[in-house]
C-alpha positions as CSV (number, residue, x, y, z in Angstrom):
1,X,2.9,35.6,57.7
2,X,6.2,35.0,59.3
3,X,7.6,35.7,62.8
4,X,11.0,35.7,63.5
5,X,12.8,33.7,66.5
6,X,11.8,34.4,69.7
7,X,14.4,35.8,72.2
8,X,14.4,37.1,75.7
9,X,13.5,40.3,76.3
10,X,16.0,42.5,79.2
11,X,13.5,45.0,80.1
12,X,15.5,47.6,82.0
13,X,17.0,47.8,79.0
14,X,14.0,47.6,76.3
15,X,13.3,51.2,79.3
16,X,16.3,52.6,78.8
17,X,16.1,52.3,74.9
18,X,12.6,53.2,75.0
19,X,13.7,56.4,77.1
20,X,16.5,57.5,74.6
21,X,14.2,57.6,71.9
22,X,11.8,59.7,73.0
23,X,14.5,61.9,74.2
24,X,15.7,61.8,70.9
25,X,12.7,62.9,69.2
26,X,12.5,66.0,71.6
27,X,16.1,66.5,70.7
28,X,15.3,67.2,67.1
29,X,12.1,69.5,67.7
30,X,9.3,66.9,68.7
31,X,6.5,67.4,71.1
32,X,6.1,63.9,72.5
33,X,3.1,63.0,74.2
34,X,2.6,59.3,75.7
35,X,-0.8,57.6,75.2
36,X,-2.4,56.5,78.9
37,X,-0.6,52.7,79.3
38,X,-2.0,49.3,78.5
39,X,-1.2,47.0,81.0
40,X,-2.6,44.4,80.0
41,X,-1.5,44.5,76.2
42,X,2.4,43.9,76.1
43,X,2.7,44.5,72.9
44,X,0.9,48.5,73.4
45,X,4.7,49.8,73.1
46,X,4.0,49.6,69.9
47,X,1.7,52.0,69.2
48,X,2.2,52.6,65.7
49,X,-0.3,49.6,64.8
50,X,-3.7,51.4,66.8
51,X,-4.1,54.7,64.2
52,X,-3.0,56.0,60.6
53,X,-2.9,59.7,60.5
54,X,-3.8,61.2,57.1
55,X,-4.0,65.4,57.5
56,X,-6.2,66.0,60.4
57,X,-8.1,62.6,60.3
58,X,-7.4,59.6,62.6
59,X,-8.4,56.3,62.0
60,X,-8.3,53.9,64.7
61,X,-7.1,50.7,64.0
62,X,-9.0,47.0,64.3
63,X,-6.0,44.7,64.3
64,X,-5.9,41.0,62.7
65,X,-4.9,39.7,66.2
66,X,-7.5,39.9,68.3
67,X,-4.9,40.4,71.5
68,X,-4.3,43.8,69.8
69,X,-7.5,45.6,69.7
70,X,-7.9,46.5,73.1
71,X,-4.8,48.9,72.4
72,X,-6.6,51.5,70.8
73,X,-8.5,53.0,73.3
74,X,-5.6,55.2,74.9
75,X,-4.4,56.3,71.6
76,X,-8.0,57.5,70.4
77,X,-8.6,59.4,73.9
78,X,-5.0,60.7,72.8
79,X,-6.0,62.1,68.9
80,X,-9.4,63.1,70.0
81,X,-7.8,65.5,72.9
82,X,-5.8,67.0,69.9
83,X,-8.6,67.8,67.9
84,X,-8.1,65.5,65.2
85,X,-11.3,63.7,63.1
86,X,-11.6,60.3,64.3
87,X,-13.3,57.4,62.1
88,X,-12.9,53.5,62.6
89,X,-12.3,50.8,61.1
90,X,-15.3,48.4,61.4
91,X,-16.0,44.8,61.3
92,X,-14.9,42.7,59.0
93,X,-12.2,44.9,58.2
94,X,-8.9,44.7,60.1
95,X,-6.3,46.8,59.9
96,X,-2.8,47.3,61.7
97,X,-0.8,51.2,61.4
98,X,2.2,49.2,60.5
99,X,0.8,48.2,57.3
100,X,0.3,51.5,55.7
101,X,3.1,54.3,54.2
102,X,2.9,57.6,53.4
103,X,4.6,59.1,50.6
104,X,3.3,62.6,50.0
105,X,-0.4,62.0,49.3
106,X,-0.3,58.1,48.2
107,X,-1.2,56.1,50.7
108,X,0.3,52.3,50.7
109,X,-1.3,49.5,52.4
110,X,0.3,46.5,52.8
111,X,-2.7,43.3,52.5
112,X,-1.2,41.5,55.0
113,X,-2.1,38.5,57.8
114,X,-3.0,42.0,59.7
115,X,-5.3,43.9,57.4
116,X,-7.4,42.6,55.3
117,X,-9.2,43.7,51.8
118,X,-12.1,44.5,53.5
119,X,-9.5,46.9,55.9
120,X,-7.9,48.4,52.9
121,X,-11.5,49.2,51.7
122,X,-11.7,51.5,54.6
123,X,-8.6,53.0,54.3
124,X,-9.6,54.1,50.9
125,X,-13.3,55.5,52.0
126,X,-11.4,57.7,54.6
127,X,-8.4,59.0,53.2
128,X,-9.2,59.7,49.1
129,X,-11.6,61.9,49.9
130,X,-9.3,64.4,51.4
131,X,-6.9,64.0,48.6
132,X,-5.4,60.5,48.9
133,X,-4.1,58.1,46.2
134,X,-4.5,54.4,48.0
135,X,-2.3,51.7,46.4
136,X,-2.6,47.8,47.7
137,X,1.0,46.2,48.6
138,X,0.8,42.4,48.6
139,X,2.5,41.3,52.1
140,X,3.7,37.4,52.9
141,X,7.5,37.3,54.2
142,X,7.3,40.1,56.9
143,X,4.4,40.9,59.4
144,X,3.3,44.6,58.5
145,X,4.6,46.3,54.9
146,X,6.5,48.8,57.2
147,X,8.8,45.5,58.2
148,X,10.0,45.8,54.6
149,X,9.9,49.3,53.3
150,X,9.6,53.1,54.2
151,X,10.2,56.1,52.3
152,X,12.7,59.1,52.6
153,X,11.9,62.5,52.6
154,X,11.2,63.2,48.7
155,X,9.8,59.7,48.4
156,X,12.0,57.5,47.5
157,X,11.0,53.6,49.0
158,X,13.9,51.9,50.5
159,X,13.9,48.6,51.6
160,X,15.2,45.0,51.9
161,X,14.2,43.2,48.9
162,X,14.8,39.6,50.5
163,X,11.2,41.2,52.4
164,X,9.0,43.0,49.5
165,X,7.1,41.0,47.0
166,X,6.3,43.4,44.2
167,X,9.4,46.2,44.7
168,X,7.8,47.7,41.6
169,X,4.8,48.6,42.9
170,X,7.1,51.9,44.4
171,X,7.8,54.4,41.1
172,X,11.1,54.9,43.1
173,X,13.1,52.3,45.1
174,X,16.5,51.9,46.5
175,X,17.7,48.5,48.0
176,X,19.3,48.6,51.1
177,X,21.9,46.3,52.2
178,X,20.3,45.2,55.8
179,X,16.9,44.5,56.8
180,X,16.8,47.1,59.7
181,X,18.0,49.3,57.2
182,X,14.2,49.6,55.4
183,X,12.9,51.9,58.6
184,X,13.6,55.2,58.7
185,X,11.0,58.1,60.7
186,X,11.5,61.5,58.8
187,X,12.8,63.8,61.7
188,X,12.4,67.2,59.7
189,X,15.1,68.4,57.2
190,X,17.2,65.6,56.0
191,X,17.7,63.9,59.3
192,X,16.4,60.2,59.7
193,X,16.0,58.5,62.7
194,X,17.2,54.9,62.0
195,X,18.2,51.8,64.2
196,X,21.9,51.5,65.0
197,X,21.7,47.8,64.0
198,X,22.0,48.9,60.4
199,X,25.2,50.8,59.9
200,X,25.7,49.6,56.1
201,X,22.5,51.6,55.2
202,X,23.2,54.2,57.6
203,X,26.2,54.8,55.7
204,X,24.9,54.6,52.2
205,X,22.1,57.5,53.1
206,X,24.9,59.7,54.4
207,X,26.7,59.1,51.5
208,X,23.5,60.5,49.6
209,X,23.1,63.6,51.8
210,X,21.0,62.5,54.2
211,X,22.0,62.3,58.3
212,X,21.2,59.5,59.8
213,X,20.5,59.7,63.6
214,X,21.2,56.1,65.3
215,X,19.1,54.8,67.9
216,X,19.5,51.4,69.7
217,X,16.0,49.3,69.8
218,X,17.7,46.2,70.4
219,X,15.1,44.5,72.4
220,X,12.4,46.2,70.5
221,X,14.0,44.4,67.4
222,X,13.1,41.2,69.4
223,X,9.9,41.2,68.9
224,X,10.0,42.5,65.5
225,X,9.6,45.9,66.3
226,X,11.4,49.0,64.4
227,X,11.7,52.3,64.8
228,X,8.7,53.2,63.5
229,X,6.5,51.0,65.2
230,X,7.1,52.6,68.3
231,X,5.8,56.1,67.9
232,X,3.2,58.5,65.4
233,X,4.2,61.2,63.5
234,X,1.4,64.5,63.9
235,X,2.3,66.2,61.0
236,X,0.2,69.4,59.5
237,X,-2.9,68.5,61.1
238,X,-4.8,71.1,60.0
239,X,-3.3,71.9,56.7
């Protein structure tokens, strides 16, 4: 598992950022709703990592850093309030939301220093039962498989191949020139919220038909944090 450098965090700033992109979810028709704060878990901001979402069922996280797993217990108060089926992940398995992408019904998890087999087991016993296909991503150069790869709205994977160990493992994958490039969030439609530290890829997906929608995460990128990191997409809970 790697980390990248550590730099100084301004955190009027990391606020402001963090403000402008929750306004810019609401801007393009989502509800947001803020899980009750961790104080005592800095890195809670990014609460991606405590639940995957898979049609109405939540599973709570058990991170591979120890620090982590206090994080989960505002976002569980948070699902369970909207009504959705909550199962854990249990010792030994860990498991962090950043290591898992959804592409229609396949479900990728990355094996990473994060989430183990025993993790990925347990993604599989919750998820294929209501329809999932689980596929196992090896993970070594980046810390969760969403640090290397996402997926655009008809499935595609994009991401930075410098990052991905088995690019193959994706039936359809298109390179893209920057590594903040590989994170998208799927704002409805053909808009994709992206960070504005990748303008290259922002302009090669516009060039395809898609429209980009540029955020600045600068000191979220810090601490290798993304745009996806930082929030989770509810989407047809009850289909």
């Amino acid at each position: 598992m790697t980390h990248v450098g550590r730099e100084g965090v301004d955190l009027d700033r990391a606020v402001e950022q963090w403000e402008a992109y929750t306004e810019t979810l609401r801007a393009h028709g989502w509800e947001t709703i803020e899980v009750v704060p961790a104080d005592d878990c800095p890195d809670s901001v990014f609460v991606e990592d405590t639940v995957v979402m898979y049609r109405n069922m939540a599973l709570i996280a058990r991170s591979g850093a120890e620090s982590r797993r206090a994080e989960t217990l505002g976002t569980e108060e948070a699902v369970v309030s909207l009504g959705c089926s909550v199962k854990r992940v249990r010792e030994p398995g860990t498991l962090d939301g950043g290591d898992v992408l959804k592409a229609g019904d396949t479900v990728y998890v990355g094996r990473s220093g994060r989430t183990n087999a025993a993790g990925v087991r347990q993604v599989r016993a919750a998820f294929e039962p209501l329809g999932a296909r689980v596929v196992t991503v090896p993970v070594a150069g980046v810390l969760h498989l969403k640090s290397a790869v996402t997926a655009l709205p008809d499935g595609t994977a994009i991401g930075y191949v410098p990052h991905l160990d088995v690019p193959a493992l994706f039936p359809r994958f298109l390179p893209v020139p920057e590594p903040a490039g590989a994170h998208v969030v799927l704002l409805g439609g053909d808009r994709l919220l992206m960070a504005a530290s990748a303008p290259k890829t922002a302009e090669l997906l516009a060039d395809l038909g898609y429209e980009p929608v540029l955020v600045d995460i600068r000191e979220f990128e810090k601490l290798e944090g993304c745009v996806t990191c930082l929030s989770v997409r509810l989407r047809g809970l009850y289909d």
